[in-house]
C-alpha positions as CSV (number, residue, x, y, z in Angstrom):
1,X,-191.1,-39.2,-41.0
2,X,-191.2,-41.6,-38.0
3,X,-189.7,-44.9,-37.9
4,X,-192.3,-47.4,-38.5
5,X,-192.1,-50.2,-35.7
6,X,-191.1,-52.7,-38.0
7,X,-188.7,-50.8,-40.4
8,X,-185.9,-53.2,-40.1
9,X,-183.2,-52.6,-37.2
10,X,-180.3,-53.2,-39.5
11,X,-181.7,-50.7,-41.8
12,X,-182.2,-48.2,-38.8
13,X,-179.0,-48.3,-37.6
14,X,-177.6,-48.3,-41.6
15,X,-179.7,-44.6,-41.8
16,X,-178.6,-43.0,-38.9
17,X,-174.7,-44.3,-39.5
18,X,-174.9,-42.4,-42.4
19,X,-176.7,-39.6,-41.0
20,X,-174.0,-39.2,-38.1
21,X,-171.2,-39.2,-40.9
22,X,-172.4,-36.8,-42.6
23,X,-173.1,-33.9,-40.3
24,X,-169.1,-35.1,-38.9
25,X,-167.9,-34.7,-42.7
26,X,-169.6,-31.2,-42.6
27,X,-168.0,-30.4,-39.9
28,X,-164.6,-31.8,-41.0
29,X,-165.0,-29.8,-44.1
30,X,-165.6,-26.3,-42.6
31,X,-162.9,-27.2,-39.3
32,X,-160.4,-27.6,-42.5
33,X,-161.2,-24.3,-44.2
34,X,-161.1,-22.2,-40.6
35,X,-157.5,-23.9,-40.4
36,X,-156.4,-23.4,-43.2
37,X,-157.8,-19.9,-43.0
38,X,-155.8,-19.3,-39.6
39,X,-152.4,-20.6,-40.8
40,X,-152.6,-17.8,-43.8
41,X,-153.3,-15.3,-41.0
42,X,-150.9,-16.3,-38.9
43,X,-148.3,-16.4,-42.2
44,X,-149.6,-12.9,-43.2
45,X,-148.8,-11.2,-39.6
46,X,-145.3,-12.8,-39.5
47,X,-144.8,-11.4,-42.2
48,X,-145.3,-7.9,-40.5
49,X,-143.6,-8.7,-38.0
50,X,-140.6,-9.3,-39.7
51,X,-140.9,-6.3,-42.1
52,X,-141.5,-4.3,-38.8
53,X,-138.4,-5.8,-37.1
54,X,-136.2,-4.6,-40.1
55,X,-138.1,-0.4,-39.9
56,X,-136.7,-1.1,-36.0
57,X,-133.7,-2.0,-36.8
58,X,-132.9,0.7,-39.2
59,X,-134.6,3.2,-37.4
60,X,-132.0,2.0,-33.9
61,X,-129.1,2.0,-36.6
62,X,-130.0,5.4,-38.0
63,X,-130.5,6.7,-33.9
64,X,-127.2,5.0,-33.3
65,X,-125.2,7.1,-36.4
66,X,-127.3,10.5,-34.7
67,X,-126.3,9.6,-31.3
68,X,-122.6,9.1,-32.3
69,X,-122.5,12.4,-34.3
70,X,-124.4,14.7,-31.6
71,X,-121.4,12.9,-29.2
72,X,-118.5,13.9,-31.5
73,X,-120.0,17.6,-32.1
74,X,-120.1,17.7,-28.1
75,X,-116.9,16.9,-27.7
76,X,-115.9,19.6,-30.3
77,X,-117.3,21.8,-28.8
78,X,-115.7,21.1,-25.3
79,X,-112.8,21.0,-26.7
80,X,-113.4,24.7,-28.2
81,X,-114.7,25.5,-25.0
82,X,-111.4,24.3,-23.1
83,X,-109.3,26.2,-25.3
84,X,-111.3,29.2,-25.0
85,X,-111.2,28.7,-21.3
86,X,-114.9,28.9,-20.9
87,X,-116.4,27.4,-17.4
88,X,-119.7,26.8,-18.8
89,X,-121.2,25.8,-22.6
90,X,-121.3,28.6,-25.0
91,X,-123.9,30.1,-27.3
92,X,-125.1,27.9,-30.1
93,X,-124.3,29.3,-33.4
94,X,-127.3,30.5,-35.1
95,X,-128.5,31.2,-38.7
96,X,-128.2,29.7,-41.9
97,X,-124.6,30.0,-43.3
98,X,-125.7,29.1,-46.8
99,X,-127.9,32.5,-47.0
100,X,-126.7,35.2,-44.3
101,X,-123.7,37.9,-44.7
102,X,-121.6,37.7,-41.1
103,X,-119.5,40.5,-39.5
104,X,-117.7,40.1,-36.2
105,X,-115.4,42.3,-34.9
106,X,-112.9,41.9,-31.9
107,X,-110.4,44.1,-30.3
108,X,-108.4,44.2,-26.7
109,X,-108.6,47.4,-24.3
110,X,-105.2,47.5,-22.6
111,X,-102.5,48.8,-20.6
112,X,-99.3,47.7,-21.4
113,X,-95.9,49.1,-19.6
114,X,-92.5,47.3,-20.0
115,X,-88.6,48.0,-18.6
116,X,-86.7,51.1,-20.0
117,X,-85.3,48.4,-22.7
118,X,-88.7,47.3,-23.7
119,X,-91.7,48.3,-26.6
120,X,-93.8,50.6,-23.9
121,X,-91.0,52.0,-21.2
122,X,-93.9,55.1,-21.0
123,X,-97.0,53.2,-19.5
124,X,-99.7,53.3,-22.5
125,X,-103.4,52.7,-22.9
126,X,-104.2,50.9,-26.3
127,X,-106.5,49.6,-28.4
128,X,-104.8,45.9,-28.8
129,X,-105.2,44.4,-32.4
130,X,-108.7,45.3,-33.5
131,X,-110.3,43.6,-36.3
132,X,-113.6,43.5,-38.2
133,X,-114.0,40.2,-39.9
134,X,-116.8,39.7,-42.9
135,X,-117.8,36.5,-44.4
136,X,-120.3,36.1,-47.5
137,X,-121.9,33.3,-49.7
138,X,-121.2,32.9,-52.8
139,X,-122.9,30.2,-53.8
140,X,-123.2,26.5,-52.4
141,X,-120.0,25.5,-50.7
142,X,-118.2,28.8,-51.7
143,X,-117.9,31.4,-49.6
144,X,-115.9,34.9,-49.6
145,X,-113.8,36.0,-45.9
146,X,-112.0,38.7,-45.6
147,X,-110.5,40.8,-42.0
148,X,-109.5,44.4,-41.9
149,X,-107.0,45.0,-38.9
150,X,-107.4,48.6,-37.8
151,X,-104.6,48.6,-35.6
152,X,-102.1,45.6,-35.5
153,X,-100.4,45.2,-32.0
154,X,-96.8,44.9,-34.1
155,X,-96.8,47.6,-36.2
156,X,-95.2,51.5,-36.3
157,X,-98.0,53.0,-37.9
158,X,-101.6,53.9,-37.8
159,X,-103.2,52.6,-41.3
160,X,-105.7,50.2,-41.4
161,X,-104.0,46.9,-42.6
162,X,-105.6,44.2,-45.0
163,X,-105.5,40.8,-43.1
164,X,-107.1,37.9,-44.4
165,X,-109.2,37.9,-48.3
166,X,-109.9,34.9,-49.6
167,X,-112.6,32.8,-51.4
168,X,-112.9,29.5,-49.7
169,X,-113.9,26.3,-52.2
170,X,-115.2,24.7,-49.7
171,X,-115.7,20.1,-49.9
172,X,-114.2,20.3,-53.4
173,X,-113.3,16.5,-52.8
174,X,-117.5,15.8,-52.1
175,X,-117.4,16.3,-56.0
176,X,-115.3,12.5,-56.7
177,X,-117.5,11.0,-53.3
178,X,-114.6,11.7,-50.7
179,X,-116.4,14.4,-48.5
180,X,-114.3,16.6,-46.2
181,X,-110.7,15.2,-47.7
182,X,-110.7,18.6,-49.8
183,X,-111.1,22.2,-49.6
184,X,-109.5,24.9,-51.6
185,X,-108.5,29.0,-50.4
186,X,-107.3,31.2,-52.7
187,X,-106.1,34.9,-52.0
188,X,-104.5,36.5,-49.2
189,X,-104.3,33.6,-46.1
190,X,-102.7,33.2,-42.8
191,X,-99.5,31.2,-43.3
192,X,-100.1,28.0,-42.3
193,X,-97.1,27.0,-39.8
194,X,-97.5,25.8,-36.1
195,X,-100.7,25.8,-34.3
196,X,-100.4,29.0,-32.3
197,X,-101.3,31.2,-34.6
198,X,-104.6,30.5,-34.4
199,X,-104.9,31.5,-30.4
200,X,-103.1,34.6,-30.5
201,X,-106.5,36.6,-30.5
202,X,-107.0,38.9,-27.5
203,X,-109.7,36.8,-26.7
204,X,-108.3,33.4,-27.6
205,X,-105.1,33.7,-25.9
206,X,-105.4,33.1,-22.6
207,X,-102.7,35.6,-21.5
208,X,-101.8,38.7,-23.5
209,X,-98.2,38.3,-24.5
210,X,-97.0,35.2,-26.6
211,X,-94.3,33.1,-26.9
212,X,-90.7,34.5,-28.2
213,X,-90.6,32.4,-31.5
214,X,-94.3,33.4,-32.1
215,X,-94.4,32.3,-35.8
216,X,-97.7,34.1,-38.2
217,X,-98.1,36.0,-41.2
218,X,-100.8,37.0,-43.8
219,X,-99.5,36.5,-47.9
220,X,-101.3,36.2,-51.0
221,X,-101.1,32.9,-52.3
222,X,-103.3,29.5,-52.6
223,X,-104.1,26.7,-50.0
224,X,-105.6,22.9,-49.6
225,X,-106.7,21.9,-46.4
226,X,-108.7,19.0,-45.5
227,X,-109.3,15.6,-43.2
228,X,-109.2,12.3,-43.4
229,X,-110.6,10.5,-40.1
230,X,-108.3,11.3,-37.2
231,X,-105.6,12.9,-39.6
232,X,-106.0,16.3,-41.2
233,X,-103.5,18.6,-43.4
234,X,-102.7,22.0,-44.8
235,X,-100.5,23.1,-47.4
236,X,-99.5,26.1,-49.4
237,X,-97.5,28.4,-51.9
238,X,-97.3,32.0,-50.9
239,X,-95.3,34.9,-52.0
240,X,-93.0,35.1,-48.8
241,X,-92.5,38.8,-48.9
242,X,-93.7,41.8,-46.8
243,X,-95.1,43.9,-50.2
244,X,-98.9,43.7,-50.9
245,X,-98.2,45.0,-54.6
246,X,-96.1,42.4,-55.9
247,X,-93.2,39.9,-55.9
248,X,-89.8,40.8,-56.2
249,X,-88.4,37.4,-56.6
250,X,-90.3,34.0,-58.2
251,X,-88.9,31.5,-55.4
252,X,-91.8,31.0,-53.5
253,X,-93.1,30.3,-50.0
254,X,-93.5,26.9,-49.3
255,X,-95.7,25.5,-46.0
256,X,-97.3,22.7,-44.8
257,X,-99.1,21.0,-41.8
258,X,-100.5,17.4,-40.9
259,X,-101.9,16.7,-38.0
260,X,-103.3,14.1,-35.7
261,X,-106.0,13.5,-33.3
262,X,-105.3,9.9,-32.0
263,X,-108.5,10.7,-29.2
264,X,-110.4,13.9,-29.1
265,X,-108.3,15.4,-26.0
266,X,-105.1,15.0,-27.9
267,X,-104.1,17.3,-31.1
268,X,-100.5,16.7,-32.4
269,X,-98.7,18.1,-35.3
270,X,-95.6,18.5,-37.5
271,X,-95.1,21.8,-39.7
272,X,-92.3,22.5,-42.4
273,X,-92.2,26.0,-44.2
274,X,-89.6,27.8,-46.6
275,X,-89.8,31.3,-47.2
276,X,-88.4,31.5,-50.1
277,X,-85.5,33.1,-51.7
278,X,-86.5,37.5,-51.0
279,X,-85.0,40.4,-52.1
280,X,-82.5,41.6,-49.9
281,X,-82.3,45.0,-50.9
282,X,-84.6,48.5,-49.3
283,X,-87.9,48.9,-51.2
284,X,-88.3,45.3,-52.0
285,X,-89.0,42.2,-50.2
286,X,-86.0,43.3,-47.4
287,X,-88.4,41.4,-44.7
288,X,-90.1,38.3,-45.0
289,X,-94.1,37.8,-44.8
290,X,-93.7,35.2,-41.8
291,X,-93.0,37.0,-37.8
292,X,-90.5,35.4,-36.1
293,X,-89.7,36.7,-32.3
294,X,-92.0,39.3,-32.9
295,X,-90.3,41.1,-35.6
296,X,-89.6,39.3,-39.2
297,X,-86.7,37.4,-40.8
298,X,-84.3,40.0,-42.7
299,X,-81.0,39.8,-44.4
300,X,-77.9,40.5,-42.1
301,X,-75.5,39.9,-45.2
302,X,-73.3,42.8,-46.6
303,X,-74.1,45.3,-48.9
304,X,-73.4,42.4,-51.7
305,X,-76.3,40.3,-50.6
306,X,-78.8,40.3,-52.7
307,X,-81.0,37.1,-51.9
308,X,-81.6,35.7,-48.1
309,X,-84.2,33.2,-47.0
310,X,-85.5,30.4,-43.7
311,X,-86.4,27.3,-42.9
312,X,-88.6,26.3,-40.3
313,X,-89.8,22.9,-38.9
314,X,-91.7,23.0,-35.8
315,X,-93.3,19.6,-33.6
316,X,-96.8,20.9,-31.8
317,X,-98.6,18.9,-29.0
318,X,-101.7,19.9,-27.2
319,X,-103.9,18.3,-24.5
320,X,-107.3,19.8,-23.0
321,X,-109.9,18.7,-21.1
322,X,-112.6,20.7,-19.5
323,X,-111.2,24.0,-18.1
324,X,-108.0,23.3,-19.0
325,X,-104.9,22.6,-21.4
326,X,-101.3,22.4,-21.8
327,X,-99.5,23.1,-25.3
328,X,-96.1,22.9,-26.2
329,X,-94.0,22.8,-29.8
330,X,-90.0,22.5,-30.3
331,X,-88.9,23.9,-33.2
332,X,-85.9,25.3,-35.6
333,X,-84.5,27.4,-38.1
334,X,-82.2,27.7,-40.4
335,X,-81.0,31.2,-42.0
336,X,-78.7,31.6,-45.0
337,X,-78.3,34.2,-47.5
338,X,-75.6,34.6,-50.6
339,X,-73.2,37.0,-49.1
340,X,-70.1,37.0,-50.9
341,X,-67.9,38.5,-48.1
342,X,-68.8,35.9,-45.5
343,X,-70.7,32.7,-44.2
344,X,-74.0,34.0,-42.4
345,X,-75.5,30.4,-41.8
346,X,-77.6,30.3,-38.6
347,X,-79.4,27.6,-37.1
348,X,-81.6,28.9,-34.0
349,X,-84.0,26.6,-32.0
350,X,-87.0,27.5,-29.9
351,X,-89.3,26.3,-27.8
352,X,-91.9,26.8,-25.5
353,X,-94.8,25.1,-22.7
354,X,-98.1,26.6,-21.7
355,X,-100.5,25.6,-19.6
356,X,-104.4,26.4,-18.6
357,X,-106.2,25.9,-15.6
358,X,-109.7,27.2,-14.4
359,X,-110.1,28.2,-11.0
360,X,-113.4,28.5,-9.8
361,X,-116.0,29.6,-12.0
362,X,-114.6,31.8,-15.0
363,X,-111.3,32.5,-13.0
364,X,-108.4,31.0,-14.5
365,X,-104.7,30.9,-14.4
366,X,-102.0,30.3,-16.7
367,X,-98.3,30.3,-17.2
368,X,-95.9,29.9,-20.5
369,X,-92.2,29.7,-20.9
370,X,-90.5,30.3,-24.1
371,X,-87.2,30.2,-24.9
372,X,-85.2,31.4,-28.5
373,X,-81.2,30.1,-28.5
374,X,-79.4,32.0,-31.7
375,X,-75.7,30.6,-32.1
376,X,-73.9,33.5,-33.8
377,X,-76.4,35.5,-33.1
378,X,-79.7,37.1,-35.1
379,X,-81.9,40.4,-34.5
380,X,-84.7,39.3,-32.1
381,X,-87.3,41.4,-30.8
382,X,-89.2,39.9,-28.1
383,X,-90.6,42.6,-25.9
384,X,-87.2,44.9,-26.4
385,X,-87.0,48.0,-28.1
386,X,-87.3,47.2,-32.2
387,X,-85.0,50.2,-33.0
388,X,-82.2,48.6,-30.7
389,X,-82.7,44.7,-30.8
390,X,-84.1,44.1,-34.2
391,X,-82.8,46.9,-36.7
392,X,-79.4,47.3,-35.4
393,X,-76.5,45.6,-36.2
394,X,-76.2,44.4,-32.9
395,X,-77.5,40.5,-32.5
396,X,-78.8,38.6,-29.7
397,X,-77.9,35.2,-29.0
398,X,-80.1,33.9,-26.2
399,X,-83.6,35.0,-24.9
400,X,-86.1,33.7,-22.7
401,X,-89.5,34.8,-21.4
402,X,-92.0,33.4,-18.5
403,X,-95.1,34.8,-18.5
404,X,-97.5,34.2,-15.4
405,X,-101.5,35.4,-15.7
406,X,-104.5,35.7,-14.3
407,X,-108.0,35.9,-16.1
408,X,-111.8,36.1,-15.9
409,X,-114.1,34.7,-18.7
410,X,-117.7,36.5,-18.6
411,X,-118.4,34.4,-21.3
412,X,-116.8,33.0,-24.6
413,X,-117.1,36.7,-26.5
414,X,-115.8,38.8,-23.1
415,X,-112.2,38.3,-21.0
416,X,-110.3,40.0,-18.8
417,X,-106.9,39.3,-18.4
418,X,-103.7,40.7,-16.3
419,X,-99.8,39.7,-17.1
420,X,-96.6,40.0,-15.6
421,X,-93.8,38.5,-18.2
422,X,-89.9,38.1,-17.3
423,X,-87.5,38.8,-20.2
424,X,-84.0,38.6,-20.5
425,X,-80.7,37.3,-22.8
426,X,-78.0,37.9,-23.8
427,X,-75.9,39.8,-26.6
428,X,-73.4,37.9,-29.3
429,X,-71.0,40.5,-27.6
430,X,-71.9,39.1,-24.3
431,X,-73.6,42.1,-23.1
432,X,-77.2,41.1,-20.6
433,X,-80.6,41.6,-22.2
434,X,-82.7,43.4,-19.1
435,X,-85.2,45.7,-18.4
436,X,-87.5,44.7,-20.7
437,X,-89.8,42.7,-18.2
438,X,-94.1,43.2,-19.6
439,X,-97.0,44.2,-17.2
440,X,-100.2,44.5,-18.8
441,X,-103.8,44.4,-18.3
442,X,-106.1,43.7,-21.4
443,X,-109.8,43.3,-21.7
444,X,-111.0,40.9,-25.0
445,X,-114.4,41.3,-26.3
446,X,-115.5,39.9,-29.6
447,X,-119.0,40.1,-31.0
């Protein structure tokens, strides 16, 4: 309704005062609400951004643990890849462990000729140390190995030869929250002493020979391995004889290894074994389970020694990087027996240094000295005739061997290697050890 002319000004300005206050207390009220509105909103969207922040983070941290992992399972596999010698990465290993039966096999094609005094003064093809190696599931974290060697380089005769057949308990320690500190073998195991035993393959060995001290075996007994960070350790009790049937005396064999990777280039280790008291006398443990200067320990007591055993500590050091390596171990032993006629304590030491370089490609070279010294004197082998350096009465007292090689790697599963080796001593009588000097030519496949 219009003003009326003479509606009074006081009371005109009075109405629209109030009018004017209350369309601004309106719009107070609702410009309150949308605030209030906002701050909630902007409340509810910090809130996702902080919950988001924290899925980053953890997703970065769990990238980060991936990251590190992938990078240490690379430089495993370098390092595998170094000591294999390979000049390029290797096949991935396929197939789920958990479910599938695995067989390999691997053997060396060779040619081996030595001096007059040597193992192979005739010039002979062989078929070096084939094997056919099967592993099997049992059931989660148990698994069943075993390796028949059809023709061992060492031996005399021509029967197949039971290597390796264990059951492997594998993470026992996962079981108490401490993964990887324990695992458990049981059966018949590689003694565990030194670290070359486990590259004296024809296709893991870069040359073909070994060194003179060249300490392995295979005996039945039980073994706990395991790793804790950089350290890692092996131990076991094994019969310590050569028989397969039985024990002929209850002293048992006694080894262990620890070991240390202070960076991932650098593996050292220490190693202490005892063979045990054996049975000196023919048709019982006469010869020891462990290889020593490629024959075994034996008694060279009288006819009245009935019990002879060895001790063994050996320091291992290897460094490898990508095509290459260099290994070396210092080690000693100590013989003894219970001879009543005389003393036959010995104390030998040995030694030797290798080293691994690639060329160009998958050519390679390498080169290992070796050295056995034998105060008094004690049957060693090395590439001499067995009949008239090991089971003779006659006893060495110094040998030495350099080995020089050239090889080519086709890949990780196929090598081929050639070998020239110098050998030579001398006899407790004085007498030279020559004419034993090694040429060979090998070629490694494993598949």
């Amino acid at each position: 309704m219009p003003f009326s002319n003479d509606f009074p000004r006081v009371a005109r300005v009075s109405l629209a005062l109030a009018l004017a206050f209350g369309v601004v207390g309106r719009a107070a009220e609702v410009t309150s609400a949308q605030v209030q509105e906002l701050i909630e909103q902007n409340r509810r969207l910090q809130d996702q951004v902080r919950t988001q922040q924290q899925t980053i983070d953890a997703l970065n941290a769990r990238i980060g643990d991936v990251q590190k992992a992938s990078e240490r399972h690379e430089r495993e596999l370098r390092g595998l890849q170094d000591q294999l010698g390979s000049a390029g990465p290797g096949p991935a290993p396929s197939g789920n462990r958990e479910q599938e039966v695995r067989i390999s096999a691997e053997a060396g094609l060779a040619f081996f000729s030595t001096g007059t005094a040597g193992q192979f003064p005739k010039s002979e093809f062989r078929v070096d140390d084939p094997t056919i190696a099967i592993e099997a599931p049992v059931m989660k974290d148990i698994y069943f190995f075993t390796d028949l060697r059809l023709l061992t380089r060492e031996t005399n005769d021509e029967n197949f030869q039971l290597g390796e057949f264990y059951v492997d308990f594998e993470n026992v320690s996962a079981h108490w929250g401490q993964p990887g500190l324990m695992s458990v073998r049981a059966g018949r195991l590689n003694i565990p002493f030194g670290e070359e035993y486990q590259m004296r393959s024809p296709v893991a060995n870069p040359l073909i020979s070994h060194s003179l001290s060249d300490v392995w075996g295979t005996d039945e007994g039980v073994e706990i391995y395991g790793k804790l960070g950089p350290a890692s350790y092996v131990f076991s009790v094994q019969n310590g004889g050569t028989s397969r049937l039985r024990d002929f005396n209850a002293d048992k064999a006694i080894i262990g290894r620890v070991g240390w990777e202070p960076v991932h280039w650098l593996h050292v280790s220490a190693s202490a074994m005892r063979t045990g008291e054996l049975a000196a006398a023919s048709g019982t443990d006469f010869l020891s389970e462990a290889w020593f200067a490629n024959g075994f320990f034996r008694s060279i007591g009288s006819s009245t020694t009935t019990a002879f055993w060895a001790s063994l500590a050996e320091a291992d050091a290897r460094a490898h990087w990508r095509g290459g390596h260099v290994s070396a171990a210092l080690g000693q032993v100590r013989y003894n027996d219970n001879d009543r006629r005389a003393a036959n304590a010995r104390r030998m030491r040995y030694g030797y240094l290798e080293a691994m370089q690639s060329i160009a490609g998958g050519l390679y070279g390498a080169a290992r000295f070796s050295r056995i010294s034998a105060p008094r004197g004690y049957p060693l082998a090395g590439w001499g005739s067995m009949g008239r350096y090991f089971f003779a009465p006659s006893l060495t007292e110094e040998l030495r061997r350099f080995s020089l090689g050239l090889g080519y790697r086709f890949g990780p599963p196929l090598v081929l290697k050639l070998e020239y080796a110098w050998e030579n001593g001398r006899m407790l009588n004085g007498a030279p050890r020559d004419r034993e000097d090694f040429f060979g030519t090998e070629l490694g496949v494993k598949f």
